[in-house]
N, C-alpha and C positions, 0 to 999 in steps of 0.2 A: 504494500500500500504506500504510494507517495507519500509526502510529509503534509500538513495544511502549510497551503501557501505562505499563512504569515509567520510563520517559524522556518527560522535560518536554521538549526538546529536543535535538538535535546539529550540531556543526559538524564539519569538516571543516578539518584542523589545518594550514597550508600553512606550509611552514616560510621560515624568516628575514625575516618579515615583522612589522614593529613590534607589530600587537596578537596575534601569533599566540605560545599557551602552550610552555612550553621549559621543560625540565629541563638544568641541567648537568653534563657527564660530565667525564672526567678531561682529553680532548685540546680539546671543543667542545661545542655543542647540542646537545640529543635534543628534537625536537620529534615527540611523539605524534600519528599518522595520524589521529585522531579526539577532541574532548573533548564528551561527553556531559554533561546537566546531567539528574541522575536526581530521580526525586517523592521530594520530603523534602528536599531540596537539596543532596542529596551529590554528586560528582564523580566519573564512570568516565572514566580514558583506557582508548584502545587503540591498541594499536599493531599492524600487521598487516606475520606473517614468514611466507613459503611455509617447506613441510616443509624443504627443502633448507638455509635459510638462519638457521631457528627456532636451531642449536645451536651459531652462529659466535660468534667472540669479541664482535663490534659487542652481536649480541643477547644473548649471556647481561649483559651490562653494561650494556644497557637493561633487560631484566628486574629484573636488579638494583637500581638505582636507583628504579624504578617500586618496587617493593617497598618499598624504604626509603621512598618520600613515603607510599606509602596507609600503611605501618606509623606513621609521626609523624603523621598526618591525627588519629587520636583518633574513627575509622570514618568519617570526610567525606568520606575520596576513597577509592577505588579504583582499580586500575590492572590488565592484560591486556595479555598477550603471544598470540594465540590463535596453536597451530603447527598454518599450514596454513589447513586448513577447518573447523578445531573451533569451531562458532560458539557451541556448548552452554558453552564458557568464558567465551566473553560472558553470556553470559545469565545464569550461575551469580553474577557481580561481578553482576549487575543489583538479584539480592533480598537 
């Protein structure tokens, strides 16, 4: 399957590993399930939470902090939490 057009690239974000991207939360790491490198050169993470798990303390506190970098980015990054299957939230951070 081709790429979506608006991504130059993606990796796949494995955590605790020396080049791999990390955000810090209050107790440790957040490292994001995905960092995309979008046309124009801006930055989408994602991070993926089944339905169940979308409204736990862990996640609301990664959403939130995600929130805060795309919000200080200056519109360079953006960040996603999709709940579930909603991949239309991706795509929505894409344009």
């Amino acid at each position: 399957m081709p790429p979506h057009p608006a991504v130059d690239f993606w990796v796949r974000n494995v955590e605790r590993r020396p080049e791999s991207f990390w955000l810090q939360t209050y107790t440790d790491k957040f490292y994001p399930d995905f960092v995309c490198q979008l046309a124009g050169g801006r930055t989408l993470l994602v991070e993926y939470k089944s339905e169940t798990l979308w409204s736990n303390d862990d996640s609301r506190e990664k959403r939130a902090l995600g929130k805060l970098w795309s919000d200080l980015s200056a519109g360079q990054c953006r960040f996603v939490v999709p709940k579930g299957k909603d991949y239309g939230a991706i795509a929505e951070q894409m344009q």
